[in-house]
C-alpha positions in Angstrom: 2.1 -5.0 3.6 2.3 -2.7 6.4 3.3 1.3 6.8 6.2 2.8 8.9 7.0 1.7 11.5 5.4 -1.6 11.7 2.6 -4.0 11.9 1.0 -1.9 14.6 -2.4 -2.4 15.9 -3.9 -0.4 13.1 -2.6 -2.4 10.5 -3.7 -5.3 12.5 -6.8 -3.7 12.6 -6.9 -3.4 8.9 -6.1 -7.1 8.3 -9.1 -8.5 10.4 -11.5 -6.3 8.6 -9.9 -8.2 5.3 -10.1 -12.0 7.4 -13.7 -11.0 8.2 -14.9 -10.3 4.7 -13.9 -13.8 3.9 -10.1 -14.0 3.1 -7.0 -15.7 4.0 -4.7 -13.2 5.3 -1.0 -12.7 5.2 1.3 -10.3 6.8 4.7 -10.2 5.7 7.0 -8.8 8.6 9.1 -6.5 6.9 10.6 -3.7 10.3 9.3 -3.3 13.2 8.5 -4.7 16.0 5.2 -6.8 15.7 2.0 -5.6 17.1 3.8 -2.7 18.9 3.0 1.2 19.6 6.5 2.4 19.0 7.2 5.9 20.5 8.4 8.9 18.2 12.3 7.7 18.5 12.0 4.1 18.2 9.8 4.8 15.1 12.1 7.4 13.9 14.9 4.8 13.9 13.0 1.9 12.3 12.4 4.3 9.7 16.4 5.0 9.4 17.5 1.4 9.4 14.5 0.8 6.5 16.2 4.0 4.4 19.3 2.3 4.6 18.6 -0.8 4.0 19.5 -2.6 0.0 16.3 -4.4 0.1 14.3 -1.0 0.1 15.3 1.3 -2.8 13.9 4.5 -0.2 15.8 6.8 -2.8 15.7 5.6 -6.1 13.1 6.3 -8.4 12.7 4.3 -11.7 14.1 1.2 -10.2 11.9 -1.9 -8.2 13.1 -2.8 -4.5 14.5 -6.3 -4.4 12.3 -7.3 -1.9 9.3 -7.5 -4.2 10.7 -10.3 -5.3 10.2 -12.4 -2.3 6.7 -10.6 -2.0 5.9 -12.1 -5.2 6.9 -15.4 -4.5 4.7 -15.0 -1.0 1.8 -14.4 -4.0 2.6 -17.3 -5.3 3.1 -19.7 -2.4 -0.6 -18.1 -0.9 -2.3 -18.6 -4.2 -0.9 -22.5 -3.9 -1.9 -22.8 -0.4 -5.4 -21.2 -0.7 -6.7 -21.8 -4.3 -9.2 -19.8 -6.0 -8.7 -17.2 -8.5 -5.9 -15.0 -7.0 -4.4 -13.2 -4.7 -4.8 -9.3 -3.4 -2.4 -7.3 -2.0 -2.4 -3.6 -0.5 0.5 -1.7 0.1 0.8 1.4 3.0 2.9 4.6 2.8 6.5 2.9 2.5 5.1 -0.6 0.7 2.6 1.4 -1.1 4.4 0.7 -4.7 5.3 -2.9 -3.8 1.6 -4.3 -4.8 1.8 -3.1 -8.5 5.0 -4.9 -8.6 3.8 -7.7 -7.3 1.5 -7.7 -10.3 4.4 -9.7 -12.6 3.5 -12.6 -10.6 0.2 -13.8 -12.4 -1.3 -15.2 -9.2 -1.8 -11.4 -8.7 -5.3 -10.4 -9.4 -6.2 -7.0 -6.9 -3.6 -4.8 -6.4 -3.9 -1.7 -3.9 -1.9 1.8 -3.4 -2.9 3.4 0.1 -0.7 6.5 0.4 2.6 5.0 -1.6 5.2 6.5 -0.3 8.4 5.9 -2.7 11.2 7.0 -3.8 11.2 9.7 -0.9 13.0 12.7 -2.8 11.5 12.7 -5.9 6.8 13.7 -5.6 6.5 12.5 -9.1 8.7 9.5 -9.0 7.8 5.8 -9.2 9.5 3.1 -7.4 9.2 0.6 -10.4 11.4 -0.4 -13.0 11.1 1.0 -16.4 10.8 -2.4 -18.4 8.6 -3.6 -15.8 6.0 -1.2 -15.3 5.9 -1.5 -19.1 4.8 -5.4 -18.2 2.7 -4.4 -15.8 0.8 -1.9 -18.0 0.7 -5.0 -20.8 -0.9 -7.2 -18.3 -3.2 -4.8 -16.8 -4.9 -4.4 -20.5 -4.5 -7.9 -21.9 -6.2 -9.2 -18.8 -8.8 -6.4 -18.4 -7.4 -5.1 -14.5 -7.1 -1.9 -12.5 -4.8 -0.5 -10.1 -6.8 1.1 -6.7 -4.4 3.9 -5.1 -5.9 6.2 -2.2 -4.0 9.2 -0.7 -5.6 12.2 1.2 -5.4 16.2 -0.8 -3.0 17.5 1.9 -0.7 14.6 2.3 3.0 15.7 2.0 4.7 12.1 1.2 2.4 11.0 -1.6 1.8 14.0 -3.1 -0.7 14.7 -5.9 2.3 14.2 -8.4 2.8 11.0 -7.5 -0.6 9.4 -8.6 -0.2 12.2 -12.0 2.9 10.0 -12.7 0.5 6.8 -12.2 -1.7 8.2 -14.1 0.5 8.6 -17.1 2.1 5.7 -17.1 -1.0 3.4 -16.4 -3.7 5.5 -17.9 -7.5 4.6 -17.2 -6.3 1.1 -15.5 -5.0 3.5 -12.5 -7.9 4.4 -10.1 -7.3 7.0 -8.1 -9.1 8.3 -4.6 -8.0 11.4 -3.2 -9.9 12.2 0.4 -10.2 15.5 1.9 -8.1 16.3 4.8 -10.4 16.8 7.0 -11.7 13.2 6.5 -8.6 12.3 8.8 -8.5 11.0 11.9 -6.4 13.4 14.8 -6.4 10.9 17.3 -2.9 9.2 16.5 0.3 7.1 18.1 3.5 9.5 19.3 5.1 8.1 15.9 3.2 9.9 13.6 2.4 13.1 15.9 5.8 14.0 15.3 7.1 12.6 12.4 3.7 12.7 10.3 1.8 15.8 11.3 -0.7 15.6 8.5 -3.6 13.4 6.8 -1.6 10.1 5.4 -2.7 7.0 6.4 -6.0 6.2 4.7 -6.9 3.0 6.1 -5.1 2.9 9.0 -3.7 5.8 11.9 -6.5 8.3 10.1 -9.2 5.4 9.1 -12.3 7.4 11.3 -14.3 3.6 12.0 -17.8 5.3 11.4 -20.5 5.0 9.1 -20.4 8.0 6.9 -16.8 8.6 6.8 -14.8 9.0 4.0 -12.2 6.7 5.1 -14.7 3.8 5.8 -15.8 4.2 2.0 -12.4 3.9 1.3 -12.0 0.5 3.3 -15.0 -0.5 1.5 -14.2 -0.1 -1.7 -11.2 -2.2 -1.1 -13.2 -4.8 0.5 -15.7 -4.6 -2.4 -12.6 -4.8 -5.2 -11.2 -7.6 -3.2 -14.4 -9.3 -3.8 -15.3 -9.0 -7.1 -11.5 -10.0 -8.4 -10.9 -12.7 -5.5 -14.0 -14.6 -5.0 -14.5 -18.3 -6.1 
């Protein structure tokens, strides 16, 4: 599920490294324009139009966005399609929360956290519904399952509250990763120059593709987790 504003080359990126370790991959289209490099304005007002819209609870904490509803159903229809144990899912910056929603549907086996962004006013707040993050939790220790979240030490959207709020709520099934800022990667699109002048995007925009790197670990690690819940 990709970050503001769009499935951009580095989410693209992001989704080949996941075809090449062996899975089916699919990309929900959720703002955006596909596959594009938007500039600082056009980014600025995909952003709006996604703040504004009903199917994105932006705002609210302590309540699930509607459209987590179709994303489970996409679960469903790619765990029908493509067999095996389950489905994974990672979430980016404004989707971040969406993938431990998505674990109500029982298809869904791996969820991811890079960076989750929501609800946008409150650090410590999650964009999940009471009752259901209770479900969640029950699943997650009935069936033995974790929760991977990443964020970088510096990063002002997901702040270090945030994943304490995770924490509390999901106790040792929440994993948490937080990467030093100078892990990031400077080299980034006009969008995020302006609008996101500090280390965010873990796996995308400040992924430095080099052996070494914090944020290739990162990558890694999801590509391991994927593995060792998803594989036949």
């Amino acid at each position: 599920m990709t970050e503001m504003p769009g499935i951009s080359p580095h989410v693209a990126r992001f989704a080949r490294w996941v075809r090449d370790a062996g899975f089916t991959v699919y990309m929900p289209s959720l703002f955006g324009r596909d596959g594009a490099v938007p500039d600082a304005e056009e980014g600025a007002a995909v952003f709006q139009r996604a703040c504004m819209s009903a199917e994105f609870r932006a705002m609210a904490a302590n309540q699930s966005s509607p459209v987590t509803q179709w994303l489970r159903a996409l679960a469903r229809l790619a765990h029908d399609e493509c067999g095996g144990p389950g489905v994974g899912a990672i979430g980016m910056c404004f989707t971040g929360n969406f993938a431990l929603t998505m674990m109500l549907e029982p298809a869904m086996l791996a969820p991811v956290l890079s960076q989750p962004s929501l609800p946008l006013r409150e650090p410590a707040g999650l964009e999940i519904a009471p009752e259901e993050l209770a479900a969640v939790r029950e699943r997650l220790d009935r069936e033995d399952l974790t929760v991977l979240a990443y964020r970088f030490k510096g990063d002002k959207i997901c702040r270090a509250e945030r994943f304490a709020a995770y924490v509390a709520a999901l106790g040792n099934r929440f994993v948490g990763r937080e990467l030093p800022d100078e892990a990031a990667n400077s080299d980034v699109s006009p969008f995020f120059a302006r609008h996101v002048p500090y280390p965010h995007s873990v796996v995308t925009q400040h992924l430095i593709d080099r052996a070494g790197q914090p944020t290739t670990a990162a990558r890694d690690e999801i590509l391991a987790f994927f593995r060792t819940r998803l594989a036949s």
